[in-house]
C-alpha positions as CSV (number, residue, x, y, z in Angstrom):
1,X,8.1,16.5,-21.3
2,X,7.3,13.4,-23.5
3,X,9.5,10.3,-23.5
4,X,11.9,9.8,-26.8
5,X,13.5,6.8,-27.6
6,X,14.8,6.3,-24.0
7,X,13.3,4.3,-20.7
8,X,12.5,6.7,-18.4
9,X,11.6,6.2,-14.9
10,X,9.5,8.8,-12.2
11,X,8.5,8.4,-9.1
12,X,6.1,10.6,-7.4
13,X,6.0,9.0,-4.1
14,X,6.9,6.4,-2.3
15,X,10.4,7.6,-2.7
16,X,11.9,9.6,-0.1
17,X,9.1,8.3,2.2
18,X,7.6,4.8,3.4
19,X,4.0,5.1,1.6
20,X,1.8,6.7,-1.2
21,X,3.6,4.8,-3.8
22,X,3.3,6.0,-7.4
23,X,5.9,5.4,-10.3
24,X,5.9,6.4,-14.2
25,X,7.9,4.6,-16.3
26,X,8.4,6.0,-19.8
27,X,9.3,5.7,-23.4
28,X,8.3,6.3,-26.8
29,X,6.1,8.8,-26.3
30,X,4.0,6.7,-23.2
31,X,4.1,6.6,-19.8
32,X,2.4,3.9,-17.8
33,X,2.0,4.1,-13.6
34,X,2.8,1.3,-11.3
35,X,0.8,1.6,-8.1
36,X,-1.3,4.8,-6.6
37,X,-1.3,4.7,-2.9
38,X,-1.9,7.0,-0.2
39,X,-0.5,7.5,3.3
40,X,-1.7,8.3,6.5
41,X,-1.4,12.1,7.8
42,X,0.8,13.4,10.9
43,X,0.6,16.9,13.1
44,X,1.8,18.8,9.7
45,X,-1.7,18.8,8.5
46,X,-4.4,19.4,11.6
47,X,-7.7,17.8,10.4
48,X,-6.2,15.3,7.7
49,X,-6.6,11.9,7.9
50,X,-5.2,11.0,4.2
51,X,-2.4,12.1,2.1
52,X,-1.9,11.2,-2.1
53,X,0.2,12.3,-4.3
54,X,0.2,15.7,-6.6
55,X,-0.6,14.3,-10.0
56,X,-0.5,17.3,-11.8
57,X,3.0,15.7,-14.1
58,X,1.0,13.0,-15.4
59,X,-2.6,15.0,-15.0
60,X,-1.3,17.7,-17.9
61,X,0.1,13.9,-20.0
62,X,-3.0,11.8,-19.2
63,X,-3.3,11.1,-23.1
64,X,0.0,9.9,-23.2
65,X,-0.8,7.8,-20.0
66,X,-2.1,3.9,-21.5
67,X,-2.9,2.5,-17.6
68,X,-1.8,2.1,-13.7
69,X,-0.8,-1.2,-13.4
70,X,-1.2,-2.6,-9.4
71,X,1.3,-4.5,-7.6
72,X,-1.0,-5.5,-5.0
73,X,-3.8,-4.4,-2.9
74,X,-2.1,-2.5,0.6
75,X,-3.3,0.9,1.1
76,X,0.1,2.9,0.2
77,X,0.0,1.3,-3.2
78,X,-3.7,1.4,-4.1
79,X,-5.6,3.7,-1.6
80,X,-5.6,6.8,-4.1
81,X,-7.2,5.2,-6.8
82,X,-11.1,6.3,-5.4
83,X,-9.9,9.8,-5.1
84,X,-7.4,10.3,-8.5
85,X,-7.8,7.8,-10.7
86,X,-11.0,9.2,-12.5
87,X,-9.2,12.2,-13.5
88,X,-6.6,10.5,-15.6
89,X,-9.4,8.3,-17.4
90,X,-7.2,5.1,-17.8
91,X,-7.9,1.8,-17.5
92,X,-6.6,-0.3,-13.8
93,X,-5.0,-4.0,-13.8
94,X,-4.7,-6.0,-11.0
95,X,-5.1,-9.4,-10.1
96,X,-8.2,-10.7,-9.0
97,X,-7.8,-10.5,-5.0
98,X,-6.2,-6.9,-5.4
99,X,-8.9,-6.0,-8.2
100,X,-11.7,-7.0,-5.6
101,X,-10.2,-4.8,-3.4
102,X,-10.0,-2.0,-5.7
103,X,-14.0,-2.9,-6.6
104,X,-14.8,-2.6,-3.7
105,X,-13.5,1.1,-3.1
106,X,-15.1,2.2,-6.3
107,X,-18.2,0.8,-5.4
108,X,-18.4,3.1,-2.1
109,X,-17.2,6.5,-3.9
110,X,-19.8,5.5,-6.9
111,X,-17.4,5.0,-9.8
112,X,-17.6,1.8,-10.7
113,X,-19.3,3.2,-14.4
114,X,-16.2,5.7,-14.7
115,X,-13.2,3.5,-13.8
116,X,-12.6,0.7,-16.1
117,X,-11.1,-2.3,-13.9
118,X,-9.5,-5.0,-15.6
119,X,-8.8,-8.5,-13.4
120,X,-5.4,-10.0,-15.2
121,X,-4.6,-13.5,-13.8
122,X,-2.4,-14.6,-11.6
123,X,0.9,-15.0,-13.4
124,X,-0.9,-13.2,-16.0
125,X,0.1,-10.8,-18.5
126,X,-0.7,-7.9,-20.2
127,X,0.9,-4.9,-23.2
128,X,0.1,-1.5,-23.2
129,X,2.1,0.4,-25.8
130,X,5.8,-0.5,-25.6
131,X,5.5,-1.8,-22.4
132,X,4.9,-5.6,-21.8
133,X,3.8,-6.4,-18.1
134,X,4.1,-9.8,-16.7
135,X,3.3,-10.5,-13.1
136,X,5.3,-12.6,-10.5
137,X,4.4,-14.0,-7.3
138,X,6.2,-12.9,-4.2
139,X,5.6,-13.6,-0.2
140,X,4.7,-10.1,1.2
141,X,2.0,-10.2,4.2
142,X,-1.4,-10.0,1.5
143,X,-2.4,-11.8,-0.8
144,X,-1.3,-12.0,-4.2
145,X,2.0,-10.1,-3.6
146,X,3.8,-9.2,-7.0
147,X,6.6,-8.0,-8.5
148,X,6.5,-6.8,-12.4
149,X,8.7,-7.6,-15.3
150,X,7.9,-5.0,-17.6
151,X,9.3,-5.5,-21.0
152,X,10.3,-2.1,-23.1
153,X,12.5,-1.9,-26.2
154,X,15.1,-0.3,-24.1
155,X,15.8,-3.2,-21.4
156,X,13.5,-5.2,-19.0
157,X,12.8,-3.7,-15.9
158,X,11.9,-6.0,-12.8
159,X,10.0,-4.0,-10.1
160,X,9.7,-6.2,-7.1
161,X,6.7,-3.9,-5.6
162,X,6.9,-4.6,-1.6
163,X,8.1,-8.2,-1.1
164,X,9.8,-10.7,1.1
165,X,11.6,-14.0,1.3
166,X,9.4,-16.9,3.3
167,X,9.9,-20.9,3.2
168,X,6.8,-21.3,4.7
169,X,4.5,-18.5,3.2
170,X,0.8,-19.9,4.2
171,X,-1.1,-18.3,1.3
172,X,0.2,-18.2,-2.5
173,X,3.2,-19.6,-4.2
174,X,5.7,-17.4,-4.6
175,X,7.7,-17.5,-7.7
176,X,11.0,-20.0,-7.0
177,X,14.6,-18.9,-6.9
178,X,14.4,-20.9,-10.4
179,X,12.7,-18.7,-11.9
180,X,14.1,-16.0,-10.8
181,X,17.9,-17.0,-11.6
182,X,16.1,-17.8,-15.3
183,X,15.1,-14.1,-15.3
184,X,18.5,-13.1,-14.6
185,X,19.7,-15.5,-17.7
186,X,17.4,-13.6,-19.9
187,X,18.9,-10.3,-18.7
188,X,17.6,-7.4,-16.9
189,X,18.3,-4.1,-17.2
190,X,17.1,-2.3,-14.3
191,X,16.1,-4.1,-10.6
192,X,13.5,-1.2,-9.1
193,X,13.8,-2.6,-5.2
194,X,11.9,-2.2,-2.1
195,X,14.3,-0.5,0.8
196,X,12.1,-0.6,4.0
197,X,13.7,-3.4,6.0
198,X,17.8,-2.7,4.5
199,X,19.3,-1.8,8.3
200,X,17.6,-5.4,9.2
201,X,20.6,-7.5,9.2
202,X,18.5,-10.6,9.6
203,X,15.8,-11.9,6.8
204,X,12.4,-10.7,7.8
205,X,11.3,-14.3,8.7
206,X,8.6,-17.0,8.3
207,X,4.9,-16.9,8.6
208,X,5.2,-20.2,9.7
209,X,7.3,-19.2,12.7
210,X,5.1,-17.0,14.0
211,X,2.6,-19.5,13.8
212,X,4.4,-21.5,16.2
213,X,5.0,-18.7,18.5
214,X,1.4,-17.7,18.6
215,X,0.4,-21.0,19.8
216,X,3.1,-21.6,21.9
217,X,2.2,-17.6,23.8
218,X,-1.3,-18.4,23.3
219,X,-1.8,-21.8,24.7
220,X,-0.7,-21.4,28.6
221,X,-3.4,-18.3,28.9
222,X,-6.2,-18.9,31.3
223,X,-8.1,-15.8,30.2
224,X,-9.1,-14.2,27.0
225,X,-7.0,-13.7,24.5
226,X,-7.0,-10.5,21.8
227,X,-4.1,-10.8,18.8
228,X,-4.2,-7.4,16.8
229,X,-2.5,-7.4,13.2
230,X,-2.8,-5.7,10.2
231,X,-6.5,-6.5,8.6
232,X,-4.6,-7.0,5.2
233,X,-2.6,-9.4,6.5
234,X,-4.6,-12.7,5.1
235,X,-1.8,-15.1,5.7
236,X,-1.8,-14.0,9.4
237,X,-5.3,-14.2,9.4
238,X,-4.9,-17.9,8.3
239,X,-2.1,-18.3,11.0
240,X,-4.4,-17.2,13.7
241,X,-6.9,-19.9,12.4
242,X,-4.6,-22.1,13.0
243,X,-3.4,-20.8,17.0
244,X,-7.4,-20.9,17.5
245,X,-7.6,-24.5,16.8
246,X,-4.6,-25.2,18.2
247,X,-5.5,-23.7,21.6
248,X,-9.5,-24.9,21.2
249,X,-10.3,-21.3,21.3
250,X,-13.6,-20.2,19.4
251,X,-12.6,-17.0,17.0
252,X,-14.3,-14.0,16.6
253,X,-13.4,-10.9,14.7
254,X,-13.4,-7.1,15.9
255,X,-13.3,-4.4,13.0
256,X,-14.5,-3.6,9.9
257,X,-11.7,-3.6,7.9
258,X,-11.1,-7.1,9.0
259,X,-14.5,-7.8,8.2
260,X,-13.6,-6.9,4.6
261,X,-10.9,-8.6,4.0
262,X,-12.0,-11.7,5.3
263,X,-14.8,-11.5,2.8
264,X,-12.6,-10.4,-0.2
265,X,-10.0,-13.6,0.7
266,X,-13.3,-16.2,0.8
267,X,-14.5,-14.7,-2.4
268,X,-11.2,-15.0,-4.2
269,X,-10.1,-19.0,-2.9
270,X,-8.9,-18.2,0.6
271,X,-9.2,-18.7,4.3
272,X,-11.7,-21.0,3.3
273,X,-10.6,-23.2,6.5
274,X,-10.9,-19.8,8.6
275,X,-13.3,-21.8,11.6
276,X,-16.4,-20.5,11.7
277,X,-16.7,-17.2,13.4
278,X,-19.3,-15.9,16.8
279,X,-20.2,-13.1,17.9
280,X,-19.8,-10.7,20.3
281,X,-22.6,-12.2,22.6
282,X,-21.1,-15.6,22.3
283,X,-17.7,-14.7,22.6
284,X,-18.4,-12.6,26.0
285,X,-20.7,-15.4,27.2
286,X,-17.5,-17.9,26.6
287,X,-15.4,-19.3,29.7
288,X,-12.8,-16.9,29.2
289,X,-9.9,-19.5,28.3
290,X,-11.9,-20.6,25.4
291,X,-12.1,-17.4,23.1
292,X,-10.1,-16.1,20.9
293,X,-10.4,-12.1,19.5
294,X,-8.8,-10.8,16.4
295,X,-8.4,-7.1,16.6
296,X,-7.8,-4.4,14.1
297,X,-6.1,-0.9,15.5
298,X,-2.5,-2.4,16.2
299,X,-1.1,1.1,15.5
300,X,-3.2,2.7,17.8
301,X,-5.9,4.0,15.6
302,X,-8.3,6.3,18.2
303,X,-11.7,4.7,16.6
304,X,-10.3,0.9,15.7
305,X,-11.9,-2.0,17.5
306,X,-8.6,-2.2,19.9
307,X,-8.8,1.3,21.2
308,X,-12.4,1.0,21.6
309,X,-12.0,-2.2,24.1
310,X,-9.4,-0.1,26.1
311,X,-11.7,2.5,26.6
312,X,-14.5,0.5,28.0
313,X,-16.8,1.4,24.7
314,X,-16.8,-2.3,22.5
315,X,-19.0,-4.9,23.0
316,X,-15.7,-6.9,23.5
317,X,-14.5,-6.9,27.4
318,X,-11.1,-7.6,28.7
319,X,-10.4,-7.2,32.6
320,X,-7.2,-8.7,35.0
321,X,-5.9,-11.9,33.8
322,X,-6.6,-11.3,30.4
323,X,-4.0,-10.5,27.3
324,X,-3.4,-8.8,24.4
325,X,-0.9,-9.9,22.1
326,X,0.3,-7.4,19.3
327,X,1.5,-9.4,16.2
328,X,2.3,-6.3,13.9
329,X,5.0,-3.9,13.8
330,X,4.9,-0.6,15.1
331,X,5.1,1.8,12.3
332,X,7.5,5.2,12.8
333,X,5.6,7.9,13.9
334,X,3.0,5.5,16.1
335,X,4.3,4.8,19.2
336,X,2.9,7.3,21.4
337,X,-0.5,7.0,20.0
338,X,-0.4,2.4,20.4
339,X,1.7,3.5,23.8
340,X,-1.3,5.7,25.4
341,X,-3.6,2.5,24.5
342,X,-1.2,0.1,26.3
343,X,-1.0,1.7,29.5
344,X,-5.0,2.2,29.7
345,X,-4.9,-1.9,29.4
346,X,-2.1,-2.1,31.2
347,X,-4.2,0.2,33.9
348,X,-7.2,-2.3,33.9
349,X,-4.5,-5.0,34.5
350,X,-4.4,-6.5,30.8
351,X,-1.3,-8.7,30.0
352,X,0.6,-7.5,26.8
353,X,3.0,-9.5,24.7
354,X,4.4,-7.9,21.5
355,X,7.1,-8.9,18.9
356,X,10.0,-7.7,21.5
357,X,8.8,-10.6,23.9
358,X,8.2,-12.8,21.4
359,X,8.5,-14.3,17.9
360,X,4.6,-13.4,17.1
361,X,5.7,-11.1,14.1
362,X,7.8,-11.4,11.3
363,X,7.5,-7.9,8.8
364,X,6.9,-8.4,4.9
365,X,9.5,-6.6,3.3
366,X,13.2,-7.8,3.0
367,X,16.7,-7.5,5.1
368,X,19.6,-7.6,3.8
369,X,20.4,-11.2,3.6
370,X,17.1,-11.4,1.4
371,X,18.1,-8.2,-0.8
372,X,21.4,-9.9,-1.5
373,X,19.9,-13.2,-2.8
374,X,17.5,-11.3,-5.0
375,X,20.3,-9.2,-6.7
376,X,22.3,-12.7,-7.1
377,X,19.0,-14.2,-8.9
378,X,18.1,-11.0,-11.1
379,X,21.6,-9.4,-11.7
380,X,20.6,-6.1,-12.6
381,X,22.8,-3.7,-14.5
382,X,20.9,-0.7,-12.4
383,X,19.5,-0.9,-9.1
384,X,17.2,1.9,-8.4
385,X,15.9,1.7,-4.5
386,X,12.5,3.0,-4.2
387,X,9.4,2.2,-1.3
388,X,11.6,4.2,1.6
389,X,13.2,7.3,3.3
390,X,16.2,8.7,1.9
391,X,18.5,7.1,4.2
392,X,17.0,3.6,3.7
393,X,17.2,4.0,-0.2
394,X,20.9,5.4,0.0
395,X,21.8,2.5,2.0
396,X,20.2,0.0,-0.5
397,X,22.1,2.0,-3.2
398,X,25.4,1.1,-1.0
399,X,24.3,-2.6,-0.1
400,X,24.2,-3.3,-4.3
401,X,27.4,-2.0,-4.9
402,X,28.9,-3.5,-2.6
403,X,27.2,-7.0,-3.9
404,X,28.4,-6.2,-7.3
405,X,25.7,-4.8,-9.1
406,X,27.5,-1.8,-11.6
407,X,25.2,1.0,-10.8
408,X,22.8,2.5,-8.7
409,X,20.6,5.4,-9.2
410,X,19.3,7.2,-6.0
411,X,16.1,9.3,-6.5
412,X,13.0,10.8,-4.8
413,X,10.2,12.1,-6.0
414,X,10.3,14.1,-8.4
415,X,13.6,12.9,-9.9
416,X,13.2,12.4,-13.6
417,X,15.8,9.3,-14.2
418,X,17.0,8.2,-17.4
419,X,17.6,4.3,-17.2
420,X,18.6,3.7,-21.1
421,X,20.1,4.4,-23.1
422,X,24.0,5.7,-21.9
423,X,24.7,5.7,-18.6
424,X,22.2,5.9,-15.9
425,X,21.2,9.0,-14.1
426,X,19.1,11.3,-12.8
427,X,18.4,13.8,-15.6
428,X,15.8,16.3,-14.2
429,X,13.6,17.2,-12.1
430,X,9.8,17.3,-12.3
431,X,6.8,19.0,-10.1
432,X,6.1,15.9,-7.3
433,X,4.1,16.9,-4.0
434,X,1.4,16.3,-1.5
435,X,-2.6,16.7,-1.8
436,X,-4.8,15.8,1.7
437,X,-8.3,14.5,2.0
438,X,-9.8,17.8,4.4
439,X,-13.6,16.7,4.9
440,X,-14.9,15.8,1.3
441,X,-12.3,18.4,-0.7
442,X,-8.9,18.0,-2.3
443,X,-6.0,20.2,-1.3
444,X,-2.3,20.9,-1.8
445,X,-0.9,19.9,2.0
446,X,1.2,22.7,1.9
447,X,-1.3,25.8,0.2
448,X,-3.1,28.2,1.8
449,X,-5.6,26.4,3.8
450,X,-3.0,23.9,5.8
451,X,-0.9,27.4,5.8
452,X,-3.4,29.0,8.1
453,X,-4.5,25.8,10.2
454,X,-1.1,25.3,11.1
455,X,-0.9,29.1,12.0
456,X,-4.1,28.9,14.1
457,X,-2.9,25.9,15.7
458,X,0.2,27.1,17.0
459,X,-1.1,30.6,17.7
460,X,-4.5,30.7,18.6
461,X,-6.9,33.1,16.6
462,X,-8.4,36.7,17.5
463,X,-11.5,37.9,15.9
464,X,-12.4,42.3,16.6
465,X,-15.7,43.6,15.4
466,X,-15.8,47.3,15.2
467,X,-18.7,49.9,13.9
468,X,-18.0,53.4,12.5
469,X,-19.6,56.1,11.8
470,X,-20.5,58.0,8.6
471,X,-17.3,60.0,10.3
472,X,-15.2,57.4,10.7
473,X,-15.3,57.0,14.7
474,X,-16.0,54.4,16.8
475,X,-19.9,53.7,16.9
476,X,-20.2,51.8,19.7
477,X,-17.8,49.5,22.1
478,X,-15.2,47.1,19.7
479,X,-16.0,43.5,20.5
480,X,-12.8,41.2,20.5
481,X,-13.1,37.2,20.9
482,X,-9.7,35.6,21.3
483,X,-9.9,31.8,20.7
484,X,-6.9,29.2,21.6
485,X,-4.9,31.8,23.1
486,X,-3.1,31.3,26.5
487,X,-5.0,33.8,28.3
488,X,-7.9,32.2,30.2
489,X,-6.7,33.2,33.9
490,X,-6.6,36.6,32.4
491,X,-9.6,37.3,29.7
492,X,-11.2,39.9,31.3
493,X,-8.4,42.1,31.5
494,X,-7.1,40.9,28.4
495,X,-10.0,41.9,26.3
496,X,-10.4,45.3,27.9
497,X,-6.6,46.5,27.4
498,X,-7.1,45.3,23.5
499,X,-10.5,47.3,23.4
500,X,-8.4,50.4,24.3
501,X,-5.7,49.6,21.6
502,X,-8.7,49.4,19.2
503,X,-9.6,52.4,20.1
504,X,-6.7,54.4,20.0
505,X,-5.7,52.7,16.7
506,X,-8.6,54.0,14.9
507,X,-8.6,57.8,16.8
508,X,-4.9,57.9,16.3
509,X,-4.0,56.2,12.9
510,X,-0.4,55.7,12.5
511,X,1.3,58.6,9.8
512,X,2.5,55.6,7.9
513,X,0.0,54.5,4.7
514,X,-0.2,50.5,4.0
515,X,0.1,50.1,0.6
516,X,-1.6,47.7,-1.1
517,X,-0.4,45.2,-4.4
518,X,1.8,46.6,-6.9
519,X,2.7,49.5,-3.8
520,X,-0.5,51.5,-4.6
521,X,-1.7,53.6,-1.6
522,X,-4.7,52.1,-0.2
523,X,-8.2,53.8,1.1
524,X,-8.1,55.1,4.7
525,X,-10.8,51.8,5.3
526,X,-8.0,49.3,4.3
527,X,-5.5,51.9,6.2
528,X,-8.0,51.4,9.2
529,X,-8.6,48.0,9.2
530,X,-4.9,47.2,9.0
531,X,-4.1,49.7,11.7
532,X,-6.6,47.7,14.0
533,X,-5.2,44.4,13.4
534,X,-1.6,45.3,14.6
535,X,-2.9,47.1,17.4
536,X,-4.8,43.6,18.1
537,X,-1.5,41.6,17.4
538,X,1.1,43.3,19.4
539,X,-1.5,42.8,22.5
540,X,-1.7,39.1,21.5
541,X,2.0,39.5,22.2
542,X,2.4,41.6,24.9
543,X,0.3,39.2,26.8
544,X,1.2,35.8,25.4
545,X,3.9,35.8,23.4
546,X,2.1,34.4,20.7
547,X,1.5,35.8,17.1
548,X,-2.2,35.0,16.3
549,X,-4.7,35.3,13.1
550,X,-6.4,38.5,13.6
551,X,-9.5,39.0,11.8
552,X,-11.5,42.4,11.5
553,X,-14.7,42.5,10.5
554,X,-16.0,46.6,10.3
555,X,-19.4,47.6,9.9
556,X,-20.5,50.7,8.9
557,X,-23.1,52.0,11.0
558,X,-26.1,54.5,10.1
């Protein structure tokens, strides 16, 4: 599939989902990529920690792909670039706080050599091919938050990237309503929108506000206080500068992440008036009123600084009289994990205050009053919703109708959608899927390996050893080893009733030959082995109810 004299457009995530962001937009025979992120897994992949997108569209069309352009630097929009980027051998931009960021990550997978980085200013601009990229400040809770005007023969497309309204933003200058009405003067073809916060019938909020409410939650406290955020968020981090003077606490800072960030903001012209930091010594030796921790593992994260301090196992203490305050945002899918972490400090008699107690959070992405200014500033021919589930995008899809833009294009990955010329639409559909970090190797999240985990998860796994004889027979006593099956209280007996199923399944082979691929008979071994493993199976599930992995392993003996 190569573009024609069209603008094409092709997500393969971040659509249909909240995360692992990655777009194509095409046309004259090029593609370009806006954003590679990853996500975080769930209980669909035991023993995954990341998710990134299947490439394989743009893998099999990396010569007609010129670059991946970054919006900015959160982890669903630039977390896959360590693990994917090499393979597609094109250059990155970014500006510079996201391209530290980016640095950074290449630096501790060793690819520095291999990726070419390029920083473009802020408010820069750059041309690949057909396509003309300028960037544009918006609020969003990082740094250097921007949407994209990309220019293309075919229309101007305006992709806002994740974004968010704020009068009182703390760090950066977001691009004025000015501006953005002049945009709109010029004409734009297509407005490619963020979705997450369009059942929020409020806007999302000012920093500023929270800043208020931090000091005003913060201030009363007689013990120690811990905030948790999101590391990347380096206007919060300013704001809690700010509550830390405001409250004469001294600061310190728990997590590596945060760590980071802090360093990337200093090295790139912020939090420059972050007060100085101490220790964990200090900050324990402290009167408790007078210190004030920043936290990463908000979302309940088992080995963040926050669930470390619940369990007793950080260098930072908290006991009775002391509070946490949670200025983040619970992310779907969380709660029982940041839930088990609030009742072990609730347990030790920790105060908690989070954003349903308080003002000490406002999110970074827009509600509706804020999508409906931005369509009255840009006034889009097309709106295409991306960055959410399917409901939230078909909503956004409903939302700009109703404000009067003329059409609206719902997609999901793997949607191929044809924005000019004619009338727009989804014309095809193109391969869009999952990969997942396992240990050091890349997989398909739903091939054979997450197959069987999730099989042996739910099912438990049975392994049988048997030895036969030059004859055939049983050479000695099978040997079976169940493993996460229900049937502790009754191994023993367990094990010997399955040893006699063994048995009888070799001495009496059923009449019936398994046939191997392409129905050819198979060899009385395979016939065996087969036979032994049903035998195994139905015991499984005469005793359990459950339908485990057998495995057989037969040894010929003398």
């Amino acid at each position: 599939m190569k573009p024609g004299k069209e603008l094409l457009f092709l997500a393969l995530g971040g659509s249909g989902e909240i995360g692992m962001n990655a777009n194509l937009y095409g046309c004259d025979g090029k593609w370009v990529m806006v954003d590679l992120g990853m996500t975080f897994s769930d209980p669909a992949y035991p023993g995954v920690e990341l998710v990134f997108p299947d490439l394989e569209f743009i893998e099999e069309r990396s010569d007609d792909l010129l670059g991946i352009v970054l919006t900015h630097g959160h982890e669903d929009h630039i977390g896959a670039l360590p693990y994917l980027a090499a393979d597609l051998g094109v250059p990155l931009y970014a500006t510079p706080f996201t391209a530290d960021l980016i640095r950074r990550k290449l630096e501790e997978q060793g690819l520095v050599k291999d990726i070419q980085l390029n920083v473009i200013e802020n408010e820069g601009s750059l041309q690949l091919g057909p396509f003309g990229f300028r960037y544009l400040p918006l609020a969003h809770s990082i740094a250097e938050g921007n949407a994209l005007l990309i220019d293309t023969p075919y229309g101007r497309i305006f992709h806002t990237g994740d974004w968010k309204l704020d009068d009182e933003p703390v760090i950066g200058v977001p691009s004025t309503p000015a501006a953005l009405s002049a945009l709109g003067d010029e004409g734009i073809l297509a407005l490619v929108c963020d979705s997450t916060n369009v059942f929020n019938p409020e806007s999302s909020g000012s920093e500023g506000d929270v800043r208020d409410a931090l000091i005003a939650a913060v201030k009363p406290l007689k013990g120690r206080a811990l905030i948790t955020t999101f590391a990347s968020n380096v206007a919060r981090l300013h704001t809690l500068g700010e509550v830390a003077k405001a409250t004469n606490r001294q600061l310190c800072v728990a997590g590596r992440s945060l760590d980071r960030i802090i360093a990337v903001a200093k090295a790139n012209g912020y939090l420059h008036d972050l007060p100085d930091l101490v220790d964990f010594d200090t900050a324990m030796g402290l009167p408790r009123r007078e210190v004030l921790v920043i936290a990463t593992g908000g979302q309940g994260e088992p080995r963040a600084a926050l669930a470390r301090v619940a369990e007793g196992n950080h260098q930072i203490k908290l006991e009775k009289g002391d509070t946490v305050l949670f200025s983040s945002k619970v992310i779907p899918g969380n709660e029982i994990a940041i839930g088990r972490i609030q009742n072990k400090l609730a347990a030790d008699g920790v105060q908690m205050v989070t954003d349903r107690q308080a003002d000490i959070h406002v999110s970074g992405h827009p509600g509706r009053p804020e999508l409906a200014e931005m369509y009255r500033w840009i006034r889009p021919k097309v709106l295409v919703p991306v960055h959410g589930e399917m409901r939230h995008m078909t909503e956004q899809a409903r939302f700009g109708l109703e404000q009067g833009i003329a059409h609206a294009v719902v997609q999901k990955n793997g949607d191929l959608v044809r924005l000019a010329p004619g009338k727009p639409g989804v014309i095809g559909q193109e391969r869009s899927g999952r990969l997942v970090l396992d240990g050091d190797v890349i997989l398909p999240a739903d091939g054979l390996t997450m197959g069987e985990r999730r099989k042996l998860a739910v099912n438990g796994q049975v392994s049988v050893a048997v030895a036969l004889d030059g004859r055939g027979r049983l050479a000695g006593d099978p040997v079976v080893r169940p493993l996460g099956l229900p049937v502790e209280d009754d191994l023993e007996a367990f094990i010997a009733e399955t040893v006699q199923d063994v048995r009888d399944a070799i001495e009496k082979p059923s009449s019936a030959k398994p046939k191997g691929k392409g129905g050819r008979q198979t060899g009385r071994e395979d016939n065996v082995q087969e036979a032994i493993r049903l035998a195994v199976r139905r015991a499984a599930t005469r005793w359990t109810g459950k339908k485990p992995v057998v495995t057989v392993l037969m040894i010929q003996a003398g």
